[in-house]
Residue frames as qw, qx, qy, qz and C-alpha x, y, z in Angstrom:
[[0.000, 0.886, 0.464, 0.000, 0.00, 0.00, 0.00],
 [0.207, -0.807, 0.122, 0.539, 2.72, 2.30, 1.02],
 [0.417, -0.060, 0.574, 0.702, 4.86, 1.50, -2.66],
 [0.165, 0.502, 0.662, 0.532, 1.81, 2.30, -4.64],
 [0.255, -0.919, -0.203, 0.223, 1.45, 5.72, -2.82],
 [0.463, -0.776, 0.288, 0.317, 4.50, 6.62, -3.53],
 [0.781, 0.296, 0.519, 0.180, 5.33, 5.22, -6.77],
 [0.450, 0.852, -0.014, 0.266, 5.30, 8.69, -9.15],
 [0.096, -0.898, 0.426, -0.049, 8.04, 10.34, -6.89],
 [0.875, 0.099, 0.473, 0.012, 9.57, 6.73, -7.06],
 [0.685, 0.565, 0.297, 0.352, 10.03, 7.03, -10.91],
 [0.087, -0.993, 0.061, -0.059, 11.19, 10.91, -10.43],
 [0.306, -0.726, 0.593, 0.167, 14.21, 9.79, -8.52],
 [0.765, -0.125, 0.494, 0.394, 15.27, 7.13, -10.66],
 [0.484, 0.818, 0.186, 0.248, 14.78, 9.91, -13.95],
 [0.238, -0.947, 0.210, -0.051, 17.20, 12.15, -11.71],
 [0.706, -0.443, 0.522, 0.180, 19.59, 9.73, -10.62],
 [0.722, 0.198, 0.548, 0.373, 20.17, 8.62, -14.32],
 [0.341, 0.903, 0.002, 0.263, 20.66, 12.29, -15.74],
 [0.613, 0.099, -0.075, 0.780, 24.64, 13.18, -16.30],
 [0.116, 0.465, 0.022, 0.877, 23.99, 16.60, -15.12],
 [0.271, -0.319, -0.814, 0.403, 22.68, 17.86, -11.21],
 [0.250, 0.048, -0.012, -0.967, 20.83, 21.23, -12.15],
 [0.365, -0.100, -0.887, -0.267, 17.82, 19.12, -13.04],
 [0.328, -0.080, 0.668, -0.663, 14.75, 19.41, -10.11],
 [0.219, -0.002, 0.909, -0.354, 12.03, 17.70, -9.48],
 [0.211, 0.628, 0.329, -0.673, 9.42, 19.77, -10.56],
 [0.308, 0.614, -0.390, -0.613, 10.46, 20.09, -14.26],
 [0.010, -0.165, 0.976, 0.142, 11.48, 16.22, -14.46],
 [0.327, 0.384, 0.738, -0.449, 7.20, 16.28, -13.69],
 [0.252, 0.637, -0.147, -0.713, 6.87, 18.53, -15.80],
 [0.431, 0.279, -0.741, -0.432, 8.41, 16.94, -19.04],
 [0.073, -0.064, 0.990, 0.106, 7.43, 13.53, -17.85],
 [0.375, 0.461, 0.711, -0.377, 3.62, 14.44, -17.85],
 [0.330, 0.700, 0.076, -0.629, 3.42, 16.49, -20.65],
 [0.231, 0.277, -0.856, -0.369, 5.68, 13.63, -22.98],
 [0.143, 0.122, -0.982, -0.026, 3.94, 11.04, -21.73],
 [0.643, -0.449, -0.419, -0.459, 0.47, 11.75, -19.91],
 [0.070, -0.621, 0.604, -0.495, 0.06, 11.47, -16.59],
 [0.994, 0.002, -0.099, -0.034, -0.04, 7.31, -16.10],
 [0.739, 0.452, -0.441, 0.238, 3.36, 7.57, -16.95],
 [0.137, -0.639, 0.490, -0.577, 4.03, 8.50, -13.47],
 [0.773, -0.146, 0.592, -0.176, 3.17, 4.69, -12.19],
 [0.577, 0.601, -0.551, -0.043, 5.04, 3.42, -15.24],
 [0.651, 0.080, -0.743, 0.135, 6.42, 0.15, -13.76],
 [0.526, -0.459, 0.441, -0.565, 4.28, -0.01, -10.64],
 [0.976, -0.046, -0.209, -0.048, 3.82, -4.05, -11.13],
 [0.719, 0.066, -0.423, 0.548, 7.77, -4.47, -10.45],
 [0.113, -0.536, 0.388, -0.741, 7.58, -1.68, -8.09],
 [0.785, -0.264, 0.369, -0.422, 4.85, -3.70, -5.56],
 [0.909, 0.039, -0.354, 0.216, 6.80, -7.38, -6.63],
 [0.533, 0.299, -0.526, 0.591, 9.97, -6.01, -5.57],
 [0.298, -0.386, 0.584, -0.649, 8.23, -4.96, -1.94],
 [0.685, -0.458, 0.228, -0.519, 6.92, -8.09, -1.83],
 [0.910, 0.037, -0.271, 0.313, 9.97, -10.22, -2.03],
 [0.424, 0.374, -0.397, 0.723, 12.39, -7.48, -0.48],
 [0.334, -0.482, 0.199, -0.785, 10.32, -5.65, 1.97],
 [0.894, -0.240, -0.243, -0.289, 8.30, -8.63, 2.95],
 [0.843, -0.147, -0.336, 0.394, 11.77, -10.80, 4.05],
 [0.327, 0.244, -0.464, 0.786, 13.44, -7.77, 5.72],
 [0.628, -0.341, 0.057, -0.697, 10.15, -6.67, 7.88],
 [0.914, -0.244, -0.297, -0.126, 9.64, -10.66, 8.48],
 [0.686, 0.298, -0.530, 0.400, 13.04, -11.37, 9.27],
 [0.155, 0.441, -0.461, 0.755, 13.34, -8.85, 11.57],
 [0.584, -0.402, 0.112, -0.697, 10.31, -9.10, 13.49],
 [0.908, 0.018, -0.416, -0.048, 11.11, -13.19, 13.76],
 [0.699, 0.131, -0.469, 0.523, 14.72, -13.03, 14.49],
 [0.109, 0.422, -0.334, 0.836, 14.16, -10.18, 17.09],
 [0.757, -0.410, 0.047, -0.507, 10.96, -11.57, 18.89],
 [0.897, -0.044, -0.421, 0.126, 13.33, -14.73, 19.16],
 [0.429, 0.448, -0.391, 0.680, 16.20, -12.73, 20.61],
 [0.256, -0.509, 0.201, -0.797, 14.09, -10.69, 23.40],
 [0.322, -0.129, -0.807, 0.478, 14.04, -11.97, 26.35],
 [0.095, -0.589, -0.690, 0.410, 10.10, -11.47, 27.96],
 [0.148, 0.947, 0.258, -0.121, 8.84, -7.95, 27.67],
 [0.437, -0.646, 0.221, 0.586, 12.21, -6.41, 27.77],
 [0.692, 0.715, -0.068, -0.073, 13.12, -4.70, 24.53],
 [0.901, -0.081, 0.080, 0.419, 16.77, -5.54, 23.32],
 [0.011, -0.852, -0.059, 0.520, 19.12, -3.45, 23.01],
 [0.488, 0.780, -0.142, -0.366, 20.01, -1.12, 20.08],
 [0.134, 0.364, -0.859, -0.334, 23.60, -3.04, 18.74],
 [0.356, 0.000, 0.925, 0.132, 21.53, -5.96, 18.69],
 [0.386, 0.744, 0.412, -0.358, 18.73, -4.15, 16.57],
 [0.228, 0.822, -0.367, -0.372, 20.96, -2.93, 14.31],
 [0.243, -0.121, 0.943, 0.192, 22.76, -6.74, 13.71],
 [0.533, 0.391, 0.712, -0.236, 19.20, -7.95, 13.66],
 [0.492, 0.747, 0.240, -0.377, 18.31, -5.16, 10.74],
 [0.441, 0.644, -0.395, -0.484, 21.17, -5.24, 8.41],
 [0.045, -0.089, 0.975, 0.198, 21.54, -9.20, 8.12],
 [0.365, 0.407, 0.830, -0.111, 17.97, -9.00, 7.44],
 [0.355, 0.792, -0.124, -0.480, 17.97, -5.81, 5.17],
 [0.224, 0.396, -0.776, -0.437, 21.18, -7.92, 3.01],
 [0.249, 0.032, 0.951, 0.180, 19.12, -10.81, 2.60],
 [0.423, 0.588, 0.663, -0.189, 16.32, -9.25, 1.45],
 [0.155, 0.691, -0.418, -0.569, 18.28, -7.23, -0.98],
 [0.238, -0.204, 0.890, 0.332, 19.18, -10.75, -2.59],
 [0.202, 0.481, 0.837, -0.163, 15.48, -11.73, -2.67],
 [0.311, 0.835, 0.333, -0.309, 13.91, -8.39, -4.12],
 [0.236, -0.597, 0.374, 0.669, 16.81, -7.79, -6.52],
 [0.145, 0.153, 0.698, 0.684, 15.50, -8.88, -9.76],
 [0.186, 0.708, 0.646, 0.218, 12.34, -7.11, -9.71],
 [0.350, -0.712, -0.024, 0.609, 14.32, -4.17, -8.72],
 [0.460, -0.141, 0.678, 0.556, 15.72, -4.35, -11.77],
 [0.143, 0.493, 0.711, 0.481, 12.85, -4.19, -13.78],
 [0.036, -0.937, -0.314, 0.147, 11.23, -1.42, -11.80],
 [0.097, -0.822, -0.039, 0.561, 13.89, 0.69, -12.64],
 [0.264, 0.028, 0.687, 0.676, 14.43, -0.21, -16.45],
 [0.150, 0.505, 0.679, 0.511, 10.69, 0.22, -16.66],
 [0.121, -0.823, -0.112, 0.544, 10.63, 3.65, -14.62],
 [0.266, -0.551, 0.358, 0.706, 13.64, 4.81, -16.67],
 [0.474, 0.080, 0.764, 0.430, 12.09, 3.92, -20.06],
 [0.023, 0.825, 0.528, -0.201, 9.94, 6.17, -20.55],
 [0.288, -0.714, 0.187, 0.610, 12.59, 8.78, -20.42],
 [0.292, -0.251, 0.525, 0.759, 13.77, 7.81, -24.04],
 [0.434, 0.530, 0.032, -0.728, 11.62, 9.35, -26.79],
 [0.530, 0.334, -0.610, -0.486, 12.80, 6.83, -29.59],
 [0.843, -0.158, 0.199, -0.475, 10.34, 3.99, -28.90],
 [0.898, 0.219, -0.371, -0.091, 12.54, 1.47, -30.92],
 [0.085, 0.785, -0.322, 0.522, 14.67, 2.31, -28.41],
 [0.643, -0.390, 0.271, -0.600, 12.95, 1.13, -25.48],
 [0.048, -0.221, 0.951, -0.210, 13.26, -2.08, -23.69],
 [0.480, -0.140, 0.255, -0.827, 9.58, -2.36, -23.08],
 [0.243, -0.106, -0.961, 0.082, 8.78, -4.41, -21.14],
 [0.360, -0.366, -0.691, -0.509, 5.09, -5.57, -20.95],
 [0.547, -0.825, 0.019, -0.139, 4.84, -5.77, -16.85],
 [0.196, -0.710, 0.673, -0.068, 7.55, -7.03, -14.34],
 [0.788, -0.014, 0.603, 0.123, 6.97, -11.13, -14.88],
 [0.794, 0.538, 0.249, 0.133, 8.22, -10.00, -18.62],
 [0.024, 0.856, -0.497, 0.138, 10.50, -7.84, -17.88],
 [0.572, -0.594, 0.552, -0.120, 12.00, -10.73, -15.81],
 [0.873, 0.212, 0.436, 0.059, 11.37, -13.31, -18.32],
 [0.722, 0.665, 0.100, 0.163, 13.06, -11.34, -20.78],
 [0.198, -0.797, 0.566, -0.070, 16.55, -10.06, -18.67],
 [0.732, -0.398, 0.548, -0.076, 16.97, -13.66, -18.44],
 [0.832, 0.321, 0.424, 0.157, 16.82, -14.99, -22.10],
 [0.359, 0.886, -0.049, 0.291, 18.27, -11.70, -23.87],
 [0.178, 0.812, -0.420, 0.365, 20.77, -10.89, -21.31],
 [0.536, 0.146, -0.793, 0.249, 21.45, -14.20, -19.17],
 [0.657, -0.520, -0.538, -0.088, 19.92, -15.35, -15.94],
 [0.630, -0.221, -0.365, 0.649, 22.74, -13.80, -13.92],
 [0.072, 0.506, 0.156, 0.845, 21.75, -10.30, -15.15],
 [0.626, -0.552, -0.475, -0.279, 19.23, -10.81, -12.02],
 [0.655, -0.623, -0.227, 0.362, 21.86, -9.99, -9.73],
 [0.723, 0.233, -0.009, 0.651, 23.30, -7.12, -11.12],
 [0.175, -0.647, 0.070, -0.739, 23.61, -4.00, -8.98],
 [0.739, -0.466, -0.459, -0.161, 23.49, -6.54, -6.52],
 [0.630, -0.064, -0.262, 0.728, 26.41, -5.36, -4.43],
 [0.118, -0.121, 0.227, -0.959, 25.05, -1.59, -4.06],
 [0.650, -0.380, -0.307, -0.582, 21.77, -3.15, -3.62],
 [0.767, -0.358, -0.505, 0.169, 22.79, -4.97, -0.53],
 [0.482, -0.134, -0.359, 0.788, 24.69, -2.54, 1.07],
 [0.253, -0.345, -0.232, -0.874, 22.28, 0.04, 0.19],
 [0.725, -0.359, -0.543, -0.226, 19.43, -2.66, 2.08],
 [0.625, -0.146, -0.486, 0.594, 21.87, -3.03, 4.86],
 [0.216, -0.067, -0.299, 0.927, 22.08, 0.67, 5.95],
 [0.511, -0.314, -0.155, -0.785, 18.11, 1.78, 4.84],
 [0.741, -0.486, -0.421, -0.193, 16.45, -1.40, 6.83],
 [0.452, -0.091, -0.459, 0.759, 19.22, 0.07, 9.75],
 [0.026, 0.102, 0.006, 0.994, 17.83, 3.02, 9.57],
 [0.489, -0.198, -0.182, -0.830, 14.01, 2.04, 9.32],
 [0.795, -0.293, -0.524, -0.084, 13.36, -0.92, 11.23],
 [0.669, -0.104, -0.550, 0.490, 15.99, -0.52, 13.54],
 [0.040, 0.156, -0.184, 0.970, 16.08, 3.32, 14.29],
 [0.549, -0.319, -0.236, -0.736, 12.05, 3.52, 14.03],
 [0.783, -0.564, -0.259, -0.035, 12.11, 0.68, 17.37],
 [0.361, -0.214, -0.390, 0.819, 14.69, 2.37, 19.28],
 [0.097, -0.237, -0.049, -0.965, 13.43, 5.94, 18.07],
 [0.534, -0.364, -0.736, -0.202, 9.80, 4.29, 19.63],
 [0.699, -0.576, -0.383, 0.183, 10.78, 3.08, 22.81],
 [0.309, -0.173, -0.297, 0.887, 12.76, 6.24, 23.78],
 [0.156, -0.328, -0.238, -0.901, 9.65, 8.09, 23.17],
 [0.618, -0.486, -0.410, -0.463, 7.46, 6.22, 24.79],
 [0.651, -0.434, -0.524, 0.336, 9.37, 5.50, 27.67],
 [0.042, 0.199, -0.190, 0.961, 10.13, 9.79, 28.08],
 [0.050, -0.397, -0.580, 0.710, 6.92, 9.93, 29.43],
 [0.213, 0.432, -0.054, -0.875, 5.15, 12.34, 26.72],
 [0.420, 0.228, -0.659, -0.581, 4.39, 9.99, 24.09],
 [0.783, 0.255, 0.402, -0.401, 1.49, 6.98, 23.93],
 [0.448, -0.044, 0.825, 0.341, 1.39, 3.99, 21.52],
 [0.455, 0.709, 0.304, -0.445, -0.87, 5.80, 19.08],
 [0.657, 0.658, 0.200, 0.310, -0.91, 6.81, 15.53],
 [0.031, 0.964, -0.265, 0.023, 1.07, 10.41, 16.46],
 [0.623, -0.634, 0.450, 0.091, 3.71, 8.46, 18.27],
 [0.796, -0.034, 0.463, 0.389, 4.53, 5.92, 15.26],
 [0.152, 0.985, 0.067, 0.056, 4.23, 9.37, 13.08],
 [0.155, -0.903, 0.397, 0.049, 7.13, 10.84, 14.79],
 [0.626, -0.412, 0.593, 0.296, 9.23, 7.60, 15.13],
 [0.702, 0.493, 0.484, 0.176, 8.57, 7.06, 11.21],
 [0.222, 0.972, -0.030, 0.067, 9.40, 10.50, 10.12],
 [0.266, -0.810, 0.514, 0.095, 12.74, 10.37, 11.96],
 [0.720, -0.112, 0.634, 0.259, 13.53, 6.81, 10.80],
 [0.666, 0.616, 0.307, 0.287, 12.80, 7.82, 7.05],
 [0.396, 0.914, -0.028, 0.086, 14.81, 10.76, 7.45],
 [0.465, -0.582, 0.642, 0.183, 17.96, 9.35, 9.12],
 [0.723, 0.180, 0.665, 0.051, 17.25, 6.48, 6.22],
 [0.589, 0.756, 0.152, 0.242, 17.59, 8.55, 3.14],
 [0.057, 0.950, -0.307, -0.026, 20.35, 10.58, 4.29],
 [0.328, -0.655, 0.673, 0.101, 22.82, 7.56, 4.64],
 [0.584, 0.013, 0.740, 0.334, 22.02, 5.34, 1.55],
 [0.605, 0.742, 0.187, -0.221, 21.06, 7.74, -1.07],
 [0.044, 0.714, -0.594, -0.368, 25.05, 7.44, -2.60],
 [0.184, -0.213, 0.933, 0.225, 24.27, 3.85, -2.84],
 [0.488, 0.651, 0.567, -0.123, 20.63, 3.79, -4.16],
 [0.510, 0.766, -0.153, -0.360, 22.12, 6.22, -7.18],
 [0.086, -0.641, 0.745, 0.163, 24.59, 4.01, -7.63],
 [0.330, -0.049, 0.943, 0.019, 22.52, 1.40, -7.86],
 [0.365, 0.695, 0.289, -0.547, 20.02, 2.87, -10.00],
 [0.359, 0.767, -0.422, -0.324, 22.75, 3.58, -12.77],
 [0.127, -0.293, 0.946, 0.059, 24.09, -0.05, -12.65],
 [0.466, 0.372, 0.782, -0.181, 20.76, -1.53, -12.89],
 [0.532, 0.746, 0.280, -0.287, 19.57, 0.59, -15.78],
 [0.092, 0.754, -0.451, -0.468, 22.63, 0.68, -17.89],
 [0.867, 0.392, -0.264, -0.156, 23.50, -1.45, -21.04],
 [0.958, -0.149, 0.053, 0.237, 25.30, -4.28, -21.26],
 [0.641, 0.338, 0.043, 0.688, 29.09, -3.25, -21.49],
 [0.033, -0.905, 0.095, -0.412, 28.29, 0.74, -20.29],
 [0.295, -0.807, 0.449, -0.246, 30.21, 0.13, -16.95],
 [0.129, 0.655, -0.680, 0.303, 33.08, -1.87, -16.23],
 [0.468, -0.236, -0.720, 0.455, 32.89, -2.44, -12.74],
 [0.318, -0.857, -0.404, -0.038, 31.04, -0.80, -10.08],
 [0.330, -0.708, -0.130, 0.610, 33.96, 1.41, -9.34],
 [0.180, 0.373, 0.421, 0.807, 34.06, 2.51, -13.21],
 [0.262, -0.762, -0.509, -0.304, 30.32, 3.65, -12.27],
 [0.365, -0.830, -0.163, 0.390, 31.55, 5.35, -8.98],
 [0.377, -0.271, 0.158, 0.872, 34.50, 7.10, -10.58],
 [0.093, 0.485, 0.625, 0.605, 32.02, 8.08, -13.61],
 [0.289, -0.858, -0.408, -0.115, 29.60, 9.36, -11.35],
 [0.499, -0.432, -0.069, 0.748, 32.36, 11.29, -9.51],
 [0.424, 0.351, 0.414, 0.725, 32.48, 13.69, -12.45],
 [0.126, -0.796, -0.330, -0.491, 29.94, 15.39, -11.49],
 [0.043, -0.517, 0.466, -0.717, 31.45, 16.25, -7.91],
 [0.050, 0.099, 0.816, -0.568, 30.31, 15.15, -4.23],
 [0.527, 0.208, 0.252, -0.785, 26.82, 16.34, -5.31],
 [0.667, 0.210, -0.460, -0.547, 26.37, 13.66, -7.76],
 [0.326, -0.162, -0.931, -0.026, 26.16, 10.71, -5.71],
 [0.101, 0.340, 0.819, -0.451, 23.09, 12.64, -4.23],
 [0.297, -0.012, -0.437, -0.849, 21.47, 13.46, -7.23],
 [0.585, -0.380, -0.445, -0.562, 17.61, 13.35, -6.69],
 [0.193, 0.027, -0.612, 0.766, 18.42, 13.72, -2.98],
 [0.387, -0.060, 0.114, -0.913, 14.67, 15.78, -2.61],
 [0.499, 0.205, -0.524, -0.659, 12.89, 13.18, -4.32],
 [0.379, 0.253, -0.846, 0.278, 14.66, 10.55, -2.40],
 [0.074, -0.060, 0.538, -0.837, 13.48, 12.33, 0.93],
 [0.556, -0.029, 0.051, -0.829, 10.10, 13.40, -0.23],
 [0.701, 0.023, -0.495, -0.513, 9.46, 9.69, -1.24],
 [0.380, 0.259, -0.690, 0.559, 11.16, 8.06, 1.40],
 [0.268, -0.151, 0.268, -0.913, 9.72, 10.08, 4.11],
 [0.631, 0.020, 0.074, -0.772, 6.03, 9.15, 3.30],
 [0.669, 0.185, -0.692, -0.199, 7.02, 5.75, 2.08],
 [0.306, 0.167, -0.790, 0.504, 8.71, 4.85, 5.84],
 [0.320, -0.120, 0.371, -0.864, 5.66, 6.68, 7.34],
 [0.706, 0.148, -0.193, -0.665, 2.85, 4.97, 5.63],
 [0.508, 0.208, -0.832, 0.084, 4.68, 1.35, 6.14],
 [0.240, 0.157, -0.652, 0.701, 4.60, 1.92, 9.52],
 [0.370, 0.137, 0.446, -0.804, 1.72, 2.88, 10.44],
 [0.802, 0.005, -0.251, -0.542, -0.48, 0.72, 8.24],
 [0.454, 0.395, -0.731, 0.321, 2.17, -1.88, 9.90],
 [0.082, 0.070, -0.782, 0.613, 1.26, -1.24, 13.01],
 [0.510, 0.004, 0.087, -0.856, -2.21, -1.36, 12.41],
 [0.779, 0.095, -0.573, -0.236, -2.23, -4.57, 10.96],
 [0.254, 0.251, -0.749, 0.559, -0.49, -5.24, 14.57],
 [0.328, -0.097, 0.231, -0.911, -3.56, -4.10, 16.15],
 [0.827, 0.080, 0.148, -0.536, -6.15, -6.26, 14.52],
 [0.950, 0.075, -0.269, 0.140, -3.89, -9.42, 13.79],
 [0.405, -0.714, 0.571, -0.017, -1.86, -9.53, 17.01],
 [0.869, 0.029, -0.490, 0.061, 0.67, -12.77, 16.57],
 [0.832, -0.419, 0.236, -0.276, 0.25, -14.54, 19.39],
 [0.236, 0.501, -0.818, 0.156, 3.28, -16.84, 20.31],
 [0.938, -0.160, -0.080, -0.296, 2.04, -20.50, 21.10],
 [0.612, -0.531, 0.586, 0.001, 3.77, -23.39, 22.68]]
């Protein structure tokens, strides 16, 4: 629910991230993209957008909530290093797991972009997109970018799972704050913005690895020096976008999250 909220600004940053040049804003990249394309194009690969949260999101959200209800000892909450283990060995496996439809969501975001249609890659949803990365460009293509996608995974599901239950329970145990909507609000807000500010070098990085042609980069440190060109600002190109989508993305998880908490408690059985 939250991906498909959040989807156009989505597409935005991956249109940003893949322009050589950092003058570009948001606003205009809307601009042209509604006025080339209509404004659908702004959910332009939403199928691989909602696969790829429910093979990535799904196993880092599960993982964590497993491997950390195992850890905790009674009510007690655990503490933060072990929240922070817990989230990024369950953020890099679920980087593995959500990496080929990743893939496709951001070929068929980015496709859009090119005006000559023979051009295009287009693919049909994301189970063709997938079907066709594999026969055209080998089965292995499925893990490429897969190295800033994990480490990327690693430091955002730090940042939002882990930060957003510490950032909680120090609210709620100050005294001022209730288990309510406001409360996961605030912890959400802070967790998405602590969460975009320390993996947006590796989400453009992956972005440009995943959408380039066969042969454009090297090696992933071609791609980092490339990107270098532009200066320190270019590994946070579409930085706003990031935020703005981010932001509401981390909020909206969360709190339909914890609703679902609400009316399907899970109940631990002998």
């Amino acid at each position: 629910m939250a991906a498909a909220c959040t989807h156009p600004l989505d597409l935005l940053k991956v249109h940003l991230q893949t322009q050589q040049q950092v003058t570009q804003r948001l606003s205009s990249m809307a601009i042209h993209v509604v006025r080339t394309q209509g404004i659908l194009a702004l959910y332009n690969g939403l199928s691989a957008s909602l696969v790829r949260q429910l093979t990535y999101s799904t196993t880092r959200y599960g993982l964590y909530e497993v491997v950390s209800s195992e850890l905790r000892k009674g009510d007690a909450p655990l503490p933060f290093y072990q929240k922070i283990a817990v989230g990024a060995m369950s953020g890099f496996l679920g980087a593995f797991v959500g990496n080929p439809a990743d893939i496709v969501n951001v070929r068929m975001q980015n496709d859009i972009k090119i005006l000559d249609v023979a051009k295009r890659r287009n693919y049909k949803h994301v189970f063709d997109g997938l079907y066709r990365t594999a026969t055209e460009e080998g089965i292995s293509t499925w893990m490429r970018g897969v190295t800033m996608t994990s480490s990327r995974a690693v430091l955002i599901t730090v940042a939002q799972v882990a930060c957003y239950d510490q950032t909680k329970q120090l609210l709620l145990t100050s005294g001022y704050f209730r288990d309510n909507m406001f409360t996961h609000f605030t912890a959400s807000f802070i967790a998405g913005t602590i969460a975009t500010g320390v993996t947006q070098p590796f989400d453009v990085m992956k972005t440009r690895l995943m959408e380039a042609k066969p042969g454009q980069y090297k090696s992933v440190i071609h791609c980092i020096l490339y990107t270098a060109r532009l200066g320190p600002m270019g590994f946070y190109k579409g930085f706003i976008p990031a935020w703005i989508r981010l932001s509401p993305y981390t909020i909206l998880t969360w709190i339909f999250l914890e609703q679902l908490r609400l009316f399907f408690p899970m109940k631990q059985t002998e």
